[in-house]
Structure formats: C-alpha cells, structure tokens
N, C-alpha and C positions, 0 to 999 in steps of 0.2 A: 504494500500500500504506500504509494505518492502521498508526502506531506509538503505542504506548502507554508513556509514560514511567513508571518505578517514582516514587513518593513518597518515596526516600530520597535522590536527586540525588546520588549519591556520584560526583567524578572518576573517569573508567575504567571506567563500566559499557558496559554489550554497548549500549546505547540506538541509539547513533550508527551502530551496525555493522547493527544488526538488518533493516536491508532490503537488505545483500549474505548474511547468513549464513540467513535463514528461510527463504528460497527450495531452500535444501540440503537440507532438512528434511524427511521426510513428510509426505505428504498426510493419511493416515490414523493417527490415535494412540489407542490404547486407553491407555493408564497413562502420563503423564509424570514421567519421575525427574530431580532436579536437583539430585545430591551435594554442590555448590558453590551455594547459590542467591545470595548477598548480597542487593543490593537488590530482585532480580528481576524485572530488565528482558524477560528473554527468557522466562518461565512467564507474564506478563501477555502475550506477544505469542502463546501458543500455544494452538492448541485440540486440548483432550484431554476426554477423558471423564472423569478423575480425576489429580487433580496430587500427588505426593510430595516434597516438596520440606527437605532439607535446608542446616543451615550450621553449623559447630564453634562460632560466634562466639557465645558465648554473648546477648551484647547485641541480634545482629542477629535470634537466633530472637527474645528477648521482646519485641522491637521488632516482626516480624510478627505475634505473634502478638495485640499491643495493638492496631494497625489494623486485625485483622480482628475483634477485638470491637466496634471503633466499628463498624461498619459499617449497624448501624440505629441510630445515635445521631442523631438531628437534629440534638442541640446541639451537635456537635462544633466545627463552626467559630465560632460564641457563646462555645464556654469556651476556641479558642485568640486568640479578639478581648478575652477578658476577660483573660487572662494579658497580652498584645501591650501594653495598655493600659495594668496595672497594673507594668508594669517599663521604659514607655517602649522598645518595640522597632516598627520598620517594620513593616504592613500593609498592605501595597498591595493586597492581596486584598481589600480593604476600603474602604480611605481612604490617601489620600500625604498623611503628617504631616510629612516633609521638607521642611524650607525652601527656596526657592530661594538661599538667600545661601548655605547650605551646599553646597548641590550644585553653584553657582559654583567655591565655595573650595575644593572635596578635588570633582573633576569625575567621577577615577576609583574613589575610595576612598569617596565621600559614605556611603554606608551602613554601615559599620562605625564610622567614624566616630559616627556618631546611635547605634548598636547596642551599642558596646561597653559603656557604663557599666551599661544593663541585663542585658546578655548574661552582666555579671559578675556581677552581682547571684544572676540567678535561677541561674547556673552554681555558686553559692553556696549555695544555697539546695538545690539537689537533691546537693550534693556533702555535706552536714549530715544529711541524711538516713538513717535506720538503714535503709529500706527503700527501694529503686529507686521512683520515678514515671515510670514508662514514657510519660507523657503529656508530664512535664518534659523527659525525655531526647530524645524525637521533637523538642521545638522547639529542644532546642542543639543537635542532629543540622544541622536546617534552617537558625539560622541563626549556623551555628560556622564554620571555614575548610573550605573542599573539601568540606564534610559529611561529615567524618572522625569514626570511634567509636572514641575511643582512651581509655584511661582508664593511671594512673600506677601504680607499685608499692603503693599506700597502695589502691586503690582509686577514688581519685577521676579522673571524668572532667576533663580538661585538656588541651583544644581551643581557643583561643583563640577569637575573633571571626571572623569572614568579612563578604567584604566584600556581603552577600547580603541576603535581602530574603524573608518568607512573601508570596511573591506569586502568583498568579491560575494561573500556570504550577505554583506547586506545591496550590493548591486541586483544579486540574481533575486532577491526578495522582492525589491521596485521593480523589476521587467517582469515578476512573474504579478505581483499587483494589478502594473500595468494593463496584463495583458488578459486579466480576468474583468476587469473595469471594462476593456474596447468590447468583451465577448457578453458581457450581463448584463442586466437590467438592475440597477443599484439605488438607491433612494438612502439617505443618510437624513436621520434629524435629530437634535439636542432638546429634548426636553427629560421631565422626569419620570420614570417606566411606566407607570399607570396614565400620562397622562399622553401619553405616543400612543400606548396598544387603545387609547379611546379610541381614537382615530377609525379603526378597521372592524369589520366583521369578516367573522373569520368562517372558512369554508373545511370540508373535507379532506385534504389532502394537505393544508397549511401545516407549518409545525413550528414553534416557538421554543427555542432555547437560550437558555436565560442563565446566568453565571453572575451574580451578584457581586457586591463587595461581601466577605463574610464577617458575619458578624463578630464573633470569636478572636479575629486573628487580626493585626495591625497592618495596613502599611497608609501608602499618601492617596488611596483612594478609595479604602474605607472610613475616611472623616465624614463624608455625610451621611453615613449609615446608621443605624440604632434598632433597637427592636418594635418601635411602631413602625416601621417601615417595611421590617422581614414580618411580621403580622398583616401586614396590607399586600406582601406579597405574595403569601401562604392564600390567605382568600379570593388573590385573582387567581392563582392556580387551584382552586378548587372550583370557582365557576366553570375554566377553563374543560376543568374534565367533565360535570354536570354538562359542558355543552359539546359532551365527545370531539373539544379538539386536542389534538397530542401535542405535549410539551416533556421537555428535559431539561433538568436545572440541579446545573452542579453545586455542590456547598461542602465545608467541611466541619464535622460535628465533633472533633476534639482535637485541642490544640493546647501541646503542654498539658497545665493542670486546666484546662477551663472546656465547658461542655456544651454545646447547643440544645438544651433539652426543648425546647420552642420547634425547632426542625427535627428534633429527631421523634418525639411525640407526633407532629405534622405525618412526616413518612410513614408512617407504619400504617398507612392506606394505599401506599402505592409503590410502586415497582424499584426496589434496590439494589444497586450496585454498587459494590465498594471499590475505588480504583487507586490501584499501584501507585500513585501518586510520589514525586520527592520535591514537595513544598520547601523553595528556598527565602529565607527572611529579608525582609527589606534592611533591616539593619545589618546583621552580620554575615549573610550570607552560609550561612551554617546550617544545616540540615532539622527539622525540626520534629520531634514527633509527635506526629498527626494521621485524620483518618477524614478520607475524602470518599464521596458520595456521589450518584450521580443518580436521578432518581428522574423515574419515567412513570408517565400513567396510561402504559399502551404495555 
C-alpha cells in the first residue's frame, strides 16, 4: 500500500498510522468530510469523488489553501531555491551546501545549526509584515522545530529553528499535493466542526473522519479543546449513526497517568480498534505510553 505524505510534516500526523487505519475504511466514497483536517495526511490517502475538508486553524486553512494555488506554478521550487539562497538556508532538494567540518562538529544538530541565523532573518522579515506571505510562512512551517504553526499574543509567529532541512522528501510531498489538487475536487473551509458539517446533508455513501485534538494529551493544537466540546462531538456522532451515515474518528484514551473515560464510556457502542500507534511529544520528543483508538460505527 502507497502512502502519500502531507507537505506540512507536522509531528503526530495520521502518516505513520495510515496503513493500519485505511484498510477500516470504505471501499466506496461518494463525498469525503474531514472536520479536523490539519496537514492532511489521510484526505491525500483517500479516494472520493469530492473532498470537504475543514480546520479552525486559521493559518492551517490559508496554508492549504496557498498550495493548492501553486499547483500549476512551474516556478515554485525556483522561487523557494531563490529565497533558500538568499537567506543562506539548506537545500538539499537541490544542492548540500553543508560543510563536512560542520556536520562532523554538531553530527546530530548540523542543520539548525547552518539554519538558524537565516531562519531568523526571514522569521523577521514575515513577522514585519502588515500582510501574511503565505509562501514565507510554508518555508518557517518547513524549516522551524517539529513544523509547529504557532504564533505569540502580538501576533507574530515564534517557532524557533528545527533541526531540518527543505529536502527531496518534502519536494516529492508538494508534487504529489500538487498533483492530487489538479486531479480532485477539493473545497477547504475554516470554521468550527459543528458549524462546517451544518452546512451539508449527508447521503449514503458519504463518510466522515474526524481526528480531533485529544483531549488527554498536550501539544499547540489542542489549546482550544476541552470536554464540552468532545461532548458536543460524541452527540454529532451519534446523530451521525441514528442517520446510518458512517464515520471514523481517531482519539486516544490513555496517556501516561491520565484516562479518557468520557470517550471510552462513549465507544462501547460502536466498533473498536486499537492501533499500533508511536505517539511522539511535542515537547521532548520521547516516546510516550499510550493507547490509540480508532472507532467506527459500520
């Protein structure tokens, strides 16, 4: 099974899961909806006749919604080799301008290292700005920490460096993007989940999967989450199935010492799966243990 990585590389996407959880899935999908999309690992892995895809995150819709205007640009990768260039950042996609002496000296870090003094630069440079560059933003997304979109009270983003690289892996990510945007029918909107899925009446064959922030577990994109919220979205998935349409919706119900009992009481009406999962932390990066879910009502 062919996976297809999102071009936003964020730690903790569905990427890694996606060939124990696709196979749960329908075979046949008239309309895909995906209340929670983030980077969107798993709407690039799925075939639908027509994709509806939401995310609250402000930054993360105008961020799809910039890649899918490149999408016949030729010049794309020319004008992010002409920025790489003009602020001294790695290319590997391209050319390795890293030294070996450096890469000797910092063996695990060499690239943030070479990165940062640029990284700060143009981090500067789009933080100056009265109007967002969505094109700036895509390359401190790429090559910031964890490829974290996090921005301060002031409004500026303030991400530091990562230790990372625009390299060949995230090229072939944006042509494969690309190249599912020129072939599908796509619709991206930003609001909040219940108030997107109003929008639509759902039909037979439609299928909705849904992948939250989780409540249990921390990082920089479950701050607007809480439990009246995963309450509000336990009862549109139960209308959901009263109105025989299928959805799947990942969650994880323990984490460290703490327990979902809210969803794990919830599931025990409908179809469980538990998945292999290796949840890494937004802080340390350190393996964590936990117990991932992915629960179907088909």
């Amino acid at each position: 099974m062919k996976i297809v990585r999102s071009p936003f590389f964020y730690v903790g996407d569905k990427y890694k899961l996606l060939k124990e959880i696709k196979p749960y899935f329908p075979i046949k999908i008239d309309n895909f909806f995906e209340p929670f999309v983030g980077g969107g690992s798993v709407f690039l892995n799925v075939k639908a006749n027509n994709y509806y895809l939401n995310d609250i995150d402000k930054n993360v819709y105008n961020l799809h919604l910039f890649l899918k205007s490149q999408m016949e640009n030729k010049d794309f990768f020319n004008q992010v080799l002409e920025v790489a260039k003009k602020y001294n950042l790695s290319r590997s996609f391209y050319e390795d301008i890293v030294s070996k002496d450096l890469k000797k000296e910092y063996k695990k870090t060499y690239y943030s290292k070479f990165n940062q003094i640029g990284f700060n630069k143009l981090k500067n440079k789009f933080n100056s700005q009265t109007k967002k560059d969505y094109f700036i933003l895509y390359l401190l997304v790429i090559y910031g920490f964890n490829r974290i979109i996090r921005f301060n009270s002031k409004g500026e983003f303030n991400v530091p460096v990562g230790n990372v690289d625009f390299n060949k892996n995230v090229k072939m990510a944006l042509l494969n993007y690309f190249e599912f945007m020129k072939n599908n029918k796509v619709k991206f909107e930003n609001k909040d989940f219940k108030n997107f899925l109003d929008n639509y009446e759902f039909k037979k064959d439609d299928f909705l999967y849904f992948d939250p922030p989780y409540l249990i577990t921390f990082s920089e994109y479950n701050k607007l989450w809480n439990e009246k919220k995963e309450k509000e979205l336990l009862e549109l998935l139960d209308y959901l199935d009263k109105s025989d349409i299928k959805f799947a919706i990942s969650n994880v119900v323990f984490y460290k010492d703490k327990k979902n009992n809210l969803f794990i009481e919830w599931m025990k009406n409908y179809n469980v799966k538990k998945i292999k999962s290796n949840y890494i932390s937004y802080h340390d990066n350190s393996i964590k243990n936990f117990e991932e879910v992915l629960v179907l009502n088909y």
